[in-house]
N, C-alpha and C positions, 0 to 999 in steps of 0.2 A: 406405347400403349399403357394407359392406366389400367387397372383391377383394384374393384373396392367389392367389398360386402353390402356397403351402405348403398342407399339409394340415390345416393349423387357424389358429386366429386367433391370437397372441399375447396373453395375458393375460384370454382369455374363453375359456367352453367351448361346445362344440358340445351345443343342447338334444335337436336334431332335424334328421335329415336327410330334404330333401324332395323332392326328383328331380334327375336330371341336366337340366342348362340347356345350350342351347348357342344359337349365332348363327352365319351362315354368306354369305356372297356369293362370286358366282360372276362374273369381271372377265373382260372378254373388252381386249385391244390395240386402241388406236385407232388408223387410219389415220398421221393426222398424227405422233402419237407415236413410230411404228414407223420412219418415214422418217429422223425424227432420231435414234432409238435405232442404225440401220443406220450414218449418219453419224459418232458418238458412239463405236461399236465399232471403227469404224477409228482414230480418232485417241485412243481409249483415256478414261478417265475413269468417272465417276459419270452414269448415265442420269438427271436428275431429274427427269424427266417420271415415269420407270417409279416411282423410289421412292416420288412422291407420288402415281399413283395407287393401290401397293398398299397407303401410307399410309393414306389413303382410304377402303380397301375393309376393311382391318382396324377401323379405327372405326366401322364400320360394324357389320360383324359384333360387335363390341365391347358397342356400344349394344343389338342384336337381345338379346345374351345377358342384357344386363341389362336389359333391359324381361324376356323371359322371367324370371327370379329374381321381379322386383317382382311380374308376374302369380302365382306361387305363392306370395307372402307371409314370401320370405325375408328376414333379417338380412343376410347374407355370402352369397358364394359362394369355395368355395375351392378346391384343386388346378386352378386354372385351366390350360389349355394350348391352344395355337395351333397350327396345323397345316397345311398347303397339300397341293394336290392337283392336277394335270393334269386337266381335265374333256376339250378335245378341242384339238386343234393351237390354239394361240393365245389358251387361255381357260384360269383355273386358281380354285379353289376356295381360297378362305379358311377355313377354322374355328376356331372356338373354343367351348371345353368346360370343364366344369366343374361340380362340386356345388354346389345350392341347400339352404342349411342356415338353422336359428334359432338362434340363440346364447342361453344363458342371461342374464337381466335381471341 
């Protein structure tokens, strides 16, 4: 399976476009995490708890998108894009979108 951002593949052509794919998880703050994030924010730096879980939850969503493509029988998906969203105080939305397409043989 390809994955591009752009809107086509380099050096293949698009046969057939077959739905929009996407994947999504919804991350809510860990206790333990937040305590140290609060810690963390006063003396300034890199949270790495926070990054690796939104690490995490993007791979996640990652995966969702592309098992969806493989369930529609695509080659590629392309114009990929990622996106977040506030669901409710303390919990926020990952997505990711994109075209499921078949490439020319």
């Amino acid at each position: 399976m390809i994955f591009s951002t752009t809107e086509t593949v380099p050096g293949r052509e698009i046969s057939e476009v077959l739905d929009i794919v996407t994947g999504n998880v919804v991350q809510s703050k860990h206790i333990g995490r937040d305590l140290m994030a609060g810690i963390k924010s006063i003396v300034g730096g890199e949270i790495r708890s926070y990054t690796e879980m939104l690490t995490e939850a993007r791979n996640k969503a990652f995966q969702r998108l592309s098992d969806s493509a493989r369930q529609k029988g695509a080659d590629a998906v392309v114009g990929i894009r990622f996106t977040t969203s506030a669901i409710m105080d303390g919990s926020s939305e990952i997505l990711v979108f994109g075209t499921a397409v078949k490439l020319k043989k």
